[in-house]
C-alpha positions as CSV (number, residue, x, y, z in Angstrom):
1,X,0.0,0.0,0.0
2,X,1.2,3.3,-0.8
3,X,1.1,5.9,2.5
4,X,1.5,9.9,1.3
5,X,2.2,12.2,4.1
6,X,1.3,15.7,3.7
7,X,1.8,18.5,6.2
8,X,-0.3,21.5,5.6
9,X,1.2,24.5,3.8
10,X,2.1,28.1,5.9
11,X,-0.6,29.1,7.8
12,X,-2.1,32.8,9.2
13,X,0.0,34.4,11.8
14,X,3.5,32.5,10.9
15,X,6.1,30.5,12.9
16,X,4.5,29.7,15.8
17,X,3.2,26.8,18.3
18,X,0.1,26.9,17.2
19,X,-0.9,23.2,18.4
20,X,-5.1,22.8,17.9
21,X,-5.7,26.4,17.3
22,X,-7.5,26.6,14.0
23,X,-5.9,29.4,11.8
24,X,-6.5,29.0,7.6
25,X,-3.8,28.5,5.3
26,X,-2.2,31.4,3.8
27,X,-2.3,31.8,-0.1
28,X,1.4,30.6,-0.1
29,X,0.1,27.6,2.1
30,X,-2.6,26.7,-0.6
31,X,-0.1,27.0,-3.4
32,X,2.3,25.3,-1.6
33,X,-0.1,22.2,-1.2
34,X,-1.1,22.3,-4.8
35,X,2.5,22.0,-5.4
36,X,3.2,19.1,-3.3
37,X,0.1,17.3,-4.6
38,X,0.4,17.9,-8.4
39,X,0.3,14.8,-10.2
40,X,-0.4,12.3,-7.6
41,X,-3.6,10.6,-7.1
42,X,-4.7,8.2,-4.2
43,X,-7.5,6.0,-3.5
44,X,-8.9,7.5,0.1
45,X,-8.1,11.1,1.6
46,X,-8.2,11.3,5.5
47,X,-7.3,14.4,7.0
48,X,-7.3,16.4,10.3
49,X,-10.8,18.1,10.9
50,X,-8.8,21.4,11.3
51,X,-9.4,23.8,8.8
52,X,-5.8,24.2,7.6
53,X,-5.8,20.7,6.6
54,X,-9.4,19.5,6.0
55,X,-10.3,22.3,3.7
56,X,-7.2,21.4,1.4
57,X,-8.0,18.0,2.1
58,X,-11.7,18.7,0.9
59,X,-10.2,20.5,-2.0
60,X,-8.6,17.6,-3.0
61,X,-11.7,15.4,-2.4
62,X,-13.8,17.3,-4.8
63,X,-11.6,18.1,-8.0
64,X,-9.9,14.2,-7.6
65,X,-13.7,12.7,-6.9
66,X,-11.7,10.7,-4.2
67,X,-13.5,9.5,-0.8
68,X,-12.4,11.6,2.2
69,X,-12.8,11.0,6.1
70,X,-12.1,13.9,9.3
71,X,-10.2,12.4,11.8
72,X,-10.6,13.8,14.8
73,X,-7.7,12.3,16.3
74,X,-5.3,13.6,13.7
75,X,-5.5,16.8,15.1
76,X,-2.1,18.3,16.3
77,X,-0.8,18.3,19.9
78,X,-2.2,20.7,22.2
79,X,0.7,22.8,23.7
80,X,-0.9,24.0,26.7
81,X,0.2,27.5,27.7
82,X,2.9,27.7,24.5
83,X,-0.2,27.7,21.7
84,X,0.1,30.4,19.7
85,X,3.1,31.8,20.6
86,X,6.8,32.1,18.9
87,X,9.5,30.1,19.7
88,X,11.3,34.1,20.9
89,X,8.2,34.3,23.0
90,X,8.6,31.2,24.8
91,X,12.3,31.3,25.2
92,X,14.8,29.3,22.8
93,X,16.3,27.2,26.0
94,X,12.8,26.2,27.2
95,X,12.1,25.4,23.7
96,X,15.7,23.5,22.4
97,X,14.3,21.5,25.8
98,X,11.5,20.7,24.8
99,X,12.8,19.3,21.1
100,X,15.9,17.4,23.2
101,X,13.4,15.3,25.6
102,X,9.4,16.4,24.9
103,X,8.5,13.8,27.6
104,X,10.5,15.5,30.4
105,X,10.6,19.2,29.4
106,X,6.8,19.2,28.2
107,X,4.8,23.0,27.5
108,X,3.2,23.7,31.0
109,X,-0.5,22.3,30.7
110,X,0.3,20.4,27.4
111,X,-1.4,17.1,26.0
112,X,0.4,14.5,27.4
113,X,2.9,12.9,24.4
114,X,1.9,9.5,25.1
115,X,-1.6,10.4,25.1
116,X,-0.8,12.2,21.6
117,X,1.1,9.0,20.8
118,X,-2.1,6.6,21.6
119,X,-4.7,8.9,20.0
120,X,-2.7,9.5,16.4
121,X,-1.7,5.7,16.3
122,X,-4.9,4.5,17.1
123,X,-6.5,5.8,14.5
124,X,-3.8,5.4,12.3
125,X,-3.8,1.5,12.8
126,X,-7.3,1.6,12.3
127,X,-6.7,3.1,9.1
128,X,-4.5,0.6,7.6
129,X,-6.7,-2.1,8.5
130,X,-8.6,-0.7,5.4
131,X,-6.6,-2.3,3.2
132,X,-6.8,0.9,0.6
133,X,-4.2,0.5,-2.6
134,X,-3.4,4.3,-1.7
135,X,-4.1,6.8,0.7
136,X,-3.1,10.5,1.5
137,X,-2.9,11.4,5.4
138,X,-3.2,15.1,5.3
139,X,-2.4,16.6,9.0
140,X,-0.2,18.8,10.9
141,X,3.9,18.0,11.7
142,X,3.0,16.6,15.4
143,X,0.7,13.9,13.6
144,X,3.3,13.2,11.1
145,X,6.2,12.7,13.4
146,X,4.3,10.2,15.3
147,X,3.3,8.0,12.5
148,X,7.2,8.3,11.2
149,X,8.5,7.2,14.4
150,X,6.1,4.4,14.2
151,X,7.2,3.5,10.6
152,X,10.8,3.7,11.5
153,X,10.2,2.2,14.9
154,X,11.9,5.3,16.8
155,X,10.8,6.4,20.2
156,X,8.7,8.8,20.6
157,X,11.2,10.7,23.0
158,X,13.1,11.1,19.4
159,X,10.0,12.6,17.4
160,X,11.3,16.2,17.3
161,X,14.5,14.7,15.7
162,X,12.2,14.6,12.4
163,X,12.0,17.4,10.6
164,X,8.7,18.1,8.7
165,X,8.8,20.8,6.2
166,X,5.4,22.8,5.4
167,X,3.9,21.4,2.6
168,X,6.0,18.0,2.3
169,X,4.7,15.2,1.1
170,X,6.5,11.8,2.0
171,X,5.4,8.9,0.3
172,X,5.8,5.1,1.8
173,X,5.7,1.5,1.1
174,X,4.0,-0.2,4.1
């Protein structure tokens, strides 16, 4: 089965730890998801129900005719008290922290990361029980680095060792 990965494209109000907080793509972000998808086709679309995802994701879905699902548990990490704030807001040490050992150096009053871990893979095993020939995850870096570790059977205490461009789209043989 073929597994596409796609990160949503820049969204409104920039750089930031934006978590579940549901800000809209920019233009650039459209355009850059247009680019990323361009000559690719799948058989089932399943995306986060966040609007920077599921309405590119719905896009998608109607020019391609393809079947699309909201998953609710694809949304991305909450980050407690560091949503929607900069990495210069928060501090870089607190943050370089954070990226070094998530489970020990966490955002105060964050989703757990195990509880993030449970609630992506869950549905995400659920999904490949399908059995699709092809299907396009469309969610947010968080969502992705999770499923990656799981592919490449990292911890999840290594997730933020994965970068995950806006925009990219990773495609897998599983």
């Amino acid at each position: 089965m073929k597994l596409s990965l796609l990160r949503h494209g820049e969204s409104i109000g920039g750089r930031i730890y934006r978590g579940n907080q549901d800000d809209p793509l920019t233009e650039k972000g459209w355009q850059q998801m247009l680019d990323a998808t361009r000559h690719q086709s799948w058989d089932l679309i399943l995306s986060s129900p966040l609007i920077r995802c599921q309405a590119f994701a719905q896009h998608l879905h109607e020019q391609q005719k393809i079947p699309l699902e909201i998953i609710k548990h694809f949304s991305e990490l909450g980050f407690g008290d560091w949503q929607g704030l900069s990495s210069a807001a928060i501090g870089q040490n607190l943050v370089d922290n954070f990226k070094q050992d998530p489970v020990k150096n966490p955002p105060p009053n964050a989703e757990d990361l195990y509880d993030f871990q449970h609630r992506v893979l869950t549905a995400f095993n659920t999904i490949i029980a399908k059995q699709s020939q092809s299907m396009l995850i469309v969610a947010h870096a968080g969502v992705i680095r999770v499923i990656k570790s799981h592919l490449l059977n990292l911890p999840i205490e290594k997730m933020f060792t994965i970068e995950v461009l806006s925009a990219s789209c990773e495609n897998f043989e599983i």
